[in-house]
KEPAMI-380301 format. One line per field, with one value per residue (C-alpha): residue in three letters; x, y, z; residue number from 1. Coordinates in steps of 0.1 Angstrom, whole numbers, always signed. Layout:
REM KEPAMI-380301
residuo	ALA;...
px	X;...
py	Y;...
pz	Z;...
num	NUM;...
REM end
This chain:
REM KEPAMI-380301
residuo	UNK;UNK;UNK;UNK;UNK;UNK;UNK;UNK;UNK;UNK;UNK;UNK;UNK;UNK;UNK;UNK;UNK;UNK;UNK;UNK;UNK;UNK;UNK;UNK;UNK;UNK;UNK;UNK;UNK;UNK;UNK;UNK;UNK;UNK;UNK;UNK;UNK;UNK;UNK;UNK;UNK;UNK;UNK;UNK;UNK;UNK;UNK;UNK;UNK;UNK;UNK;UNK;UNK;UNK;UNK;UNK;UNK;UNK;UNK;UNK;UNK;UNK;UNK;UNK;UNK;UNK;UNK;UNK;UNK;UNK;UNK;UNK;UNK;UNK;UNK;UNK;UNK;UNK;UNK;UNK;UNK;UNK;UNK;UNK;UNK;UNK;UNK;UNK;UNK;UNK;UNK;UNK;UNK;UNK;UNK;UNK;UNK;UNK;UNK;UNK;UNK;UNK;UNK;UNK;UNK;UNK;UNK;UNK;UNK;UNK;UNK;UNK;UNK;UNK;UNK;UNK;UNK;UNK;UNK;UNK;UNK;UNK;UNK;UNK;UNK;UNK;UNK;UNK;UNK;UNK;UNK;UNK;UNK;UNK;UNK;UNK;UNK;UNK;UNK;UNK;UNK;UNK;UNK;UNK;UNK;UNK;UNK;UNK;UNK;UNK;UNK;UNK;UNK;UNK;UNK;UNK;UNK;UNK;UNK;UNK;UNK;UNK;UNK;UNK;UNK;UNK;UNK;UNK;UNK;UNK;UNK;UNK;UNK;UNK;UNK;UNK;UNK;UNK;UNK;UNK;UNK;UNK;UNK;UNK;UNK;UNK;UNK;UNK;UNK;UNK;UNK;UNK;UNK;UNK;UNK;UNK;UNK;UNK;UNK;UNK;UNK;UNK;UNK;UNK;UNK;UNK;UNK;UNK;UNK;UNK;UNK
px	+0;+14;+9;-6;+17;+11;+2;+3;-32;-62;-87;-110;-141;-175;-165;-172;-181;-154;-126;-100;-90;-63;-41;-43;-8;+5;-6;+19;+8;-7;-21;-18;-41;-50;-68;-92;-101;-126;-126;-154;-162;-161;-186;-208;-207;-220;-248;-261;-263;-275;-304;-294;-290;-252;-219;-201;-179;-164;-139;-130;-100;-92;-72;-67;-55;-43;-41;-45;-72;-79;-63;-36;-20;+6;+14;-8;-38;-57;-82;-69;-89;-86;-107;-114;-123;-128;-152;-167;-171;-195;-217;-251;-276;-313;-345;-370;-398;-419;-408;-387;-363;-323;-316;-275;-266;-234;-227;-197;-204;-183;-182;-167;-157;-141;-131;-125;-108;-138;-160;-198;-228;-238;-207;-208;-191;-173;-147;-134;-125;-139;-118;-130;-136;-135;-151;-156;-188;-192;-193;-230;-227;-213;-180;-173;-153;-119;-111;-76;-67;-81;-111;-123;-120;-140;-167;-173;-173;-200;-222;-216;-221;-258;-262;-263;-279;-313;-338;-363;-349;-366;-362;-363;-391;-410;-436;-462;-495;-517;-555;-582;-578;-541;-510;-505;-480;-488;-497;-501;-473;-484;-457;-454;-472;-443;-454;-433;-403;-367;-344;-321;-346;-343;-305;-302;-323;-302;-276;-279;-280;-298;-336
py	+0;+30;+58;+93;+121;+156;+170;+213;+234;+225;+252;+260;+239;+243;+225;+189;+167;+137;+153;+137;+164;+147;+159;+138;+149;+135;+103;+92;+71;+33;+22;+31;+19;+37;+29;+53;+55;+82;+101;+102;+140;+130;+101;+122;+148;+124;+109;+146;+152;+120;+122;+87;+83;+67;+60;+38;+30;+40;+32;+21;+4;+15;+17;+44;+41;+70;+80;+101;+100;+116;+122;+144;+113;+122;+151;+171;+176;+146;+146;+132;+105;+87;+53;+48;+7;-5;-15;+10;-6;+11;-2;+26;+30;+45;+37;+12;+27;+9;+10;+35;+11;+14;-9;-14;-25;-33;-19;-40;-29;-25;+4;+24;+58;+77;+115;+134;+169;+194;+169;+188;+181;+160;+143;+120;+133;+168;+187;+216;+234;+210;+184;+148;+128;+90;+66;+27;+23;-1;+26;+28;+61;+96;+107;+127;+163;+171;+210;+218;+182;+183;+160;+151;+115;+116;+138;+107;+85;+101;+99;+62;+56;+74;+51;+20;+32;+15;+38;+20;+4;-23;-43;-83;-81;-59;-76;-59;-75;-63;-58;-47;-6;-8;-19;-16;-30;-62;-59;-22;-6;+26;+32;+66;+85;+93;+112;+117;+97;+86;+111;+83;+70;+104;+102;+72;+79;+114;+85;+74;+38;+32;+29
pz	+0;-12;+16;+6;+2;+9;-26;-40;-25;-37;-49;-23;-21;-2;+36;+31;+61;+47;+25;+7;-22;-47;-73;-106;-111;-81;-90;-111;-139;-132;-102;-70;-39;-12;+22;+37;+75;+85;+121;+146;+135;+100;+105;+134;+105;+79;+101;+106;+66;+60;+90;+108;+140;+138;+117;+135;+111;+74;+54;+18;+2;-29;-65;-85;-121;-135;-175;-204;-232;-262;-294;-276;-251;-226;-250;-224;-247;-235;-209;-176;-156;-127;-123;-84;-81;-45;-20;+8;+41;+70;+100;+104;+127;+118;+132;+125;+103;+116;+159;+161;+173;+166;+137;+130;+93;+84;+47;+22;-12;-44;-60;-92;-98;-125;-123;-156;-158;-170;-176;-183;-157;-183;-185;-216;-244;-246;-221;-222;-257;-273;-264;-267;-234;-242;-216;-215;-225;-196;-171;-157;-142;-158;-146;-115;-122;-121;-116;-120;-117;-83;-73;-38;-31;+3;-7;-37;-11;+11;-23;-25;+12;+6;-23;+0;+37;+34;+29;+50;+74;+96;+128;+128;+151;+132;+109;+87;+77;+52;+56;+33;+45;+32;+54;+92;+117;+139;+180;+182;+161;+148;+119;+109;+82;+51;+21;-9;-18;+5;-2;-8;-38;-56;-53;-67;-96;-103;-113;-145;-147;-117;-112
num	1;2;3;4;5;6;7;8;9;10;11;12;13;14;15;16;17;18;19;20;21;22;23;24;25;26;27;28;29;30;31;32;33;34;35;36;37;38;39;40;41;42;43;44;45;46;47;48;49;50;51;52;53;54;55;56;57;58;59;60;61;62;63;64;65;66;67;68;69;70;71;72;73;74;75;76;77;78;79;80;81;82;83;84;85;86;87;88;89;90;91;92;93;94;95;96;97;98;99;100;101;102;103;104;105;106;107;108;109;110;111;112;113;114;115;116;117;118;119;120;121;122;123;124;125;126;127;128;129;130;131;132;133;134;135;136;137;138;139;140;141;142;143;144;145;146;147;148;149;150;151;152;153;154;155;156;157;158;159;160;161;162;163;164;165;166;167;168;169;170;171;172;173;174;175;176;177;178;179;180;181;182;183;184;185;186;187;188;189;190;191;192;193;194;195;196;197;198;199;200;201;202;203;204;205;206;207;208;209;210;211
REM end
C-alpha cells in the first residue's frame, strides 16, 4: 500500500463533512491503492447530513489508475482520468420505520468511480475546448469532475455511502401485515405517516443507470 503524500493546494471547495481532495498529477501514472479511514467527527458529520441516528464505522480500500485520453495522449492535450475501483465498508444506525427502534446495518459494497478533468454536468461526451472525453462504454454512471486536476476522493465517497444506507430500514421483530384498508404494523405498532419519496430513492435515480 502505497501511503498518501502531501500534494500542491487544492482550490477552495465548499466544507465537506469527509474530504480527501487529490491531485491527478501527483498520481503518477498506473495504479496506486490507497486505504481510507474516516474520524469520529467526520462520520458524526456524515450521520447529521444524511439524518441517521449513527456511523459507527467508514472506510473504503481503494485503487486508482491513473491516465490520459484523447487524441492528444501524454502530450498534455488529452483529458486526464482517474478510475477509483474499491469497496466501501460502513456499519449505520437509523431507526425502524416501523418501531422507532435502533436498527444497525453493516454496509460491504463494491463500488466504481471515474473523475474526468472538465468533464460537463452531463458528462458523456465533450470537455473543455472542445476536447474529446473517451469513456468505457461499460461505465454505468457519468463521470465525476476534475477541476484543476483536483477531485475530492472523500466527498465521492460520502455519495456512495448514501447510495447503499437503506432507505427504509426495519427491525427483525418488526412484521407488517396487510388488511383490506391498506398496510399496518402487527400488535399495536403505529408506523409513521411518510409522504413523498426517500431522499435516498431520488439520489439514486439522479444516477444514470440506476432505477
Amino acid at each position: 500500500m502505497t501511503p498518501m503524500t502531501p500534494m500542491t493546494a487544492a482550490p477552495k471547495l465548499p466544507a465537506a463533512e469527509f474530504s480527501r481532495p487529490l491531485n491527478a498529477a501527483g498520481l503518477g501514472k498506473g495504479e496506486r491503492r490507497l486505504v481510507i479511514e474516516s474520524t469520529g467527527a467526520e462520520r458524526a458529520g456524515l450521520a447529521e447530513r444524511f439524518a441517521i441516528q449513527a456511523l459507527e464505522s467508514l472506510s473504503a480500500d481503494i485503487v486508482l489508475t491513473t491516465d490520459d485520453r484523447g487524441e492528444g495522449g501524454d502530450s498534455g492535450n488529452g483529458a486526464t482520468r482517474v478510475a477509483a475501483m474499491g469497496r466501501l465498508k460502513a456499519r449505520v444506525v437509523q431507526l425502524c420505520v416501523v418501531s422507532l427502534e435502533p436498527v444497525t446495518t453493516n454496509i460491504d459494497a463494491a463500488f466504481e468511480r471515474l473523475f474526468v478533468e472538465g468533464a460537463p454536468e452531463n458528462g458523456w461526451e465533450w470537455g473543455p475546448e472542445d476536447v474529446e472525453i473517451h469513456l468505457d462504454e461499460n461505465l454505468k454512471d457519468a463521470p465525476d469532475t476534475m477541476t484543476g486536476g483536483f477531485f475530492d476522493l472523500g466527498e465521492a465517497l460520502a455519495e456512495q455511502l448514501a447510495l447503499e444506507i437503506p432507505p427504509f430500514p426495519r427491525a427483525e421483530a418488526a412484521f407488517l401485515k396487510e388488511n383490506p384498508g391498506g398496510i399496518e404494523p402487527e400488535e399495536g405498532w403505529k408506523a409513521e405517516e411518510t409522504s413523498g419519496e426517500s431522499p435516498f430513492a431520488v439520489l439514486k435515480k439522479l444516477k444514470p443507470g440506476r432505477g
